[in-house]
N, C-alpha and C positions, 0 to 999 in steps of 0.2 A: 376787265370783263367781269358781270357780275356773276356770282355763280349760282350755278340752278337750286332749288328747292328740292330736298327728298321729297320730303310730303306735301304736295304741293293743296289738299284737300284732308289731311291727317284724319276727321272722323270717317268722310266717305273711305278711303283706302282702306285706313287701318280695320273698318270693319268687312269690307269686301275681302281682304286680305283673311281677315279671322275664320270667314264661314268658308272662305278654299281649305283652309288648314285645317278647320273643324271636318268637315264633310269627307276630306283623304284621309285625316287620322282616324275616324271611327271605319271607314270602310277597309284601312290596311290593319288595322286593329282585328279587324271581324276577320280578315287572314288570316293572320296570324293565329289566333285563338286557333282555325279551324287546323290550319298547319300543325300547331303546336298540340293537338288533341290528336292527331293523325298521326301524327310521327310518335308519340308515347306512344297509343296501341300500336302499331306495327313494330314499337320496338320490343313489345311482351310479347306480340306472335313470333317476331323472329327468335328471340329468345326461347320459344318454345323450340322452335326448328334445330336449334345451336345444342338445347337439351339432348333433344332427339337422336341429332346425326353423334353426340357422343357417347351415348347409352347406342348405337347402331355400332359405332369401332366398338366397342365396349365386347357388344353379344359376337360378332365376328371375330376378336381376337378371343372370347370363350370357343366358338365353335371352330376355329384353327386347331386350339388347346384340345378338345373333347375329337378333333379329328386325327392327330398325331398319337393321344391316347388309346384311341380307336387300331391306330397300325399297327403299335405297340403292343396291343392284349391279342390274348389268347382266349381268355376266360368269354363263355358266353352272354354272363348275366351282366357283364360290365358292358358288352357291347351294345344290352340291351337299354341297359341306363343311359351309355351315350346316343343310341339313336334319339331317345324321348330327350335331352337334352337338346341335343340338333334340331328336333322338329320344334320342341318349343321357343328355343333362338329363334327358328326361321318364319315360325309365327309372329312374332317380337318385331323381328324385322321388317318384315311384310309390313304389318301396320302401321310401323313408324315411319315407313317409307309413304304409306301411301299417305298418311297424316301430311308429310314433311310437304308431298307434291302439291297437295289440297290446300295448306297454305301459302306455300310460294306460289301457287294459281290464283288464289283469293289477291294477295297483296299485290301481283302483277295487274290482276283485273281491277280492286280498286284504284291503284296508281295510275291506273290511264284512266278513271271517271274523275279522278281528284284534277288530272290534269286539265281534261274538258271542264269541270267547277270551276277550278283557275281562271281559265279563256273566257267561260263565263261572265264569272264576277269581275274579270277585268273589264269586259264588256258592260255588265251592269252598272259599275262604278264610271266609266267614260261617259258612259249616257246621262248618269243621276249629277254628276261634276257638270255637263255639258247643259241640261234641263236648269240648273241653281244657278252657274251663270246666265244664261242668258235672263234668269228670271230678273238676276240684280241690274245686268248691264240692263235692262226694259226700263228700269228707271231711272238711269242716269239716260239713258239713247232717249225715252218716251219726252223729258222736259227739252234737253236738247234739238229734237225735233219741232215742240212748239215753242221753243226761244225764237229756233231758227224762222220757221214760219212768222209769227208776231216781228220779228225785223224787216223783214219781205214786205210784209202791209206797212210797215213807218215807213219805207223806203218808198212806196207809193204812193205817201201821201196819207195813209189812212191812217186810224188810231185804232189799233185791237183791244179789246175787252178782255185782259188776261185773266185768266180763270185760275181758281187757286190748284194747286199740285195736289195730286194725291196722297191720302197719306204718308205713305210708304216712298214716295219721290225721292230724289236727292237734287240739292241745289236750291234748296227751299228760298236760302239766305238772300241767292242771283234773284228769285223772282220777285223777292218781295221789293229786291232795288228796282230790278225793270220794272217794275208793277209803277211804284213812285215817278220814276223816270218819265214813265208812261205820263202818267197825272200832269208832272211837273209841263210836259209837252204840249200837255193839251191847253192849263192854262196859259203858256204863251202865244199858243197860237191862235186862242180864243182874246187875248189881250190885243195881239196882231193882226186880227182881223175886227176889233172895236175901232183902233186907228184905221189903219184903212178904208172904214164906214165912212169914221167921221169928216176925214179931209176930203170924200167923194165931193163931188158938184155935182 
């Protein structure tokens, strides 16, 4: 048994082949970049969050310290030191608390736009892959379809006027034999019907 051909058309494939690979690689590519710029920033915001919640243990285990100090004294003027120390810890806090929240709300709400972006572009990319083939297979299906046709009419007898391919066609090589084939047909049956004439009575 003989065995099949990879490439049974090696330029039509191999370039149909090229522009699937070319058109996924620049659209997973454009991902990726967008991924990979998203996930840095988020990693400098989190990393501010990371600053934060430790400068937060930080002022708490001061304001544990300046509270214990607090049970301990006697003196007024040290109590007065630690309350402004407390309050300005609890200021500190505050703010980095509410920083920390503001961020982990920001990176929650972009993470679910990023995800919709996703769903998107996967969407956009199916479409734009789907639009580029059908645009090639047009020209291998478009000649195909008038082979097909132009055999239909030999089979009936007739002779079709093959028209040349479109630029951009593929199969050029098939039409220009059928095209010959053609010719070649016509003068036998134009030779076949001189006999024919002549032996009439």
């Amino acid at each position: 048994m003989k065995r099949r051909r990879f490439l049974i058309n090696s330029g039509y494939q191999l370039k149909t082949t090229a522009v699937a690979v070319t058109v996924t690689g620049i659209v997973v590519t454009a991902i990726l970049i967008v991924i990979g710029y998203l996930a840095w920033s988020y990693s400098v915001k989190l990393e501010r969050v990371v600053q934060n919640q430790t400068s937060f243990m930080k002022n708490q285990q001061e304001l544990f310290t300046s509270l214990l100090y607090l049970s301990e004294s006697r003196n007024l003027d040290s109590i007065k030191i630690s309350r402004e120390v407390i309050e300005g810890d609890m200021r500190n806090n505050s703010e980095m608390l509410e920083e920390t929240v503001s961020v982990v709300s920001h990176i929650n709400m972009v993470n679910w736009r990023f995800f919709v972006m996703l769903l998107v572009l996967l969407a956009v990319q199916t479409v734009v892959i789907l639009l580029v083939y059908i645009r090639l297979t047009h020209r291998t299906a478009g000649p195909l379809f008038v082979l097909n046709r132009y055999i239909t009419e030999l089979k009936q007898g007739k002779f079709p006027e093959v028209r040349p391919l479109r630029k951009n066609d593929n199969f050029k090589d098939l039409f220009k034999n059928f095209r010959e084939l053609v010719e070649i047909l016509k003068i036998a049956n134009l030779d076949t019907t001189i006999i024919i004439e002549k032996f009439k009575f």
